[in-house]
Each structure stands twice: as C-alpha cells, then as structure tokens.
N, C-alpha and C positions, 0 to 999 in steps of 0.2 A: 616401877615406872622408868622407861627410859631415861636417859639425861636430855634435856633440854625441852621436855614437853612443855613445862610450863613457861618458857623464854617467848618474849615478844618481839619484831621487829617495828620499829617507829620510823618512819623517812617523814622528812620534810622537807617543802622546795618552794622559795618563793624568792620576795625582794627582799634584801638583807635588813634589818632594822634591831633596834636595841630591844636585847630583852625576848626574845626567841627560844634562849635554849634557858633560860628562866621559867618561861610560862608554861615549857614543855613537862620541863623538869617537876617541876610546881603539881602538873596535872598526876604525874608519874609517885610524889610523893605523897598528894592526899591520899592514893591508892594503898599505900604501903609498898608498891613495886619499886624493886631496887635495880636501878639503871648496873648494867655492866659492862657497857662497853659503848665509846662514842665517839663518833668520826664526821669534823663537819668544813666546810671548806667555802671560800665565797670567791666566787667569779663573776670581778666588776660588782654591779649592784645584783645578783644574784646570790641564793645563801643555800646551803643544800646538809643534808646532816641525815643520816643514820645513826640510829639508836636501837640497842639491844638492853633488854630489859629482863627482869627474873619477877614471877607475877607466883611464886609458890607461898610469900609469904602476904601477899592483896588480900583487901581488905574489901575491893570491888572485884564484880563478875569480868572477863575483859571485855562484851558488850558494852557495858559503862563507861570504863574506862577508853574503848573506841569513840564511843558517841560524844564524852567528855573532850578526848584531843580533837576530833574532827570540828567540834563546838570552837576549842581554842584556836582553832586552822581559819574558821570561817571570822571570827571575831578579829583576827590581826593579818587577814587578807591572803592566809598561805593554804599552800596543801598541807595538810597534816593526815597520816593514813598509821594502822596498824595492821600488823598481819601474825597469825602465829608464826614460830620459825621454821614450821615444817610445809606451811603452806609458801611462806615466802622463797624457803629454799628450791622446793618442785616448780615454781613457776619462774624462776631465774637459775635453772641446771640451764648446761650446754647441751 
C-alpha cells in the first residue's frame, strides 16, 4: 500500500476559545488515530489549525471518526471537517 493512504487531514476554523485542540485531539484519541503533524494559528479572535493524522492503527472506520469531529465542530460552534490526504491534496493542487 502506498505511504500515506491511511493519513487524514483535519482543518478547523472558527472563534478562538479554550480547549479546541483538546477536544479535537480527544476525538482523534478515542479512535486510536495518532496525530502527526499540526499547525495552528489565531488571527485576532479567529483560530484556524490543520491536522494530519495516521488512522492505520484506528480503532474506528474514518466515517465515524468524520461524523464524530464534525459532531464536536457543531457542539463548540466551529467547522471542523476531515478529508483523506489524497482527496485533500487533489483538490488543493495548483
């Protein structure tokens, strides 16, 4: 299997507030998915964060795990979205 089939990407974008890359993270560990990589930044009261994740050792399908972050997106007022990295990559090429 290629390298990176099973990697996920996570964005989220919303109002900055405590406890964001906690609940992401949180959602990310019940899964057994191991984050590897994460880059997040806030502008003014805006909060913005990419997350790449490794899902070969998940304990959930990434349906679930989608439904699950987008559930914690909707519960603390942000987008929260996932995508795989092959999809995320093709539709953010030059």
């Amino acid at each position: 299997m290629p390298s990176g089939t099973n990697r996920i990407i996570v964005t989220v974008i919303g109002r900055d507030q405590v406890g964001i890359i906690a609940a992401v993270s949180s959602v990310l560990a019940e899964a057994q998915a191991n984050i590897v990589d994460i880059s997040q930044t806030t502008l003014q009261e805006f909060f913005a964060m990419i997350m790449m994740a490794d899902l070969e050792q998940a304990t959930q399908p990434f349906a679930e795990i989608k439904q699950r972050l987008n559930a914690k997106g909707d519960e603390m007022g942000l987008r929260i979205d996932a995508q795989h990295e092959a999809v995320f990559n093709y539709m953010h090429r030059v």
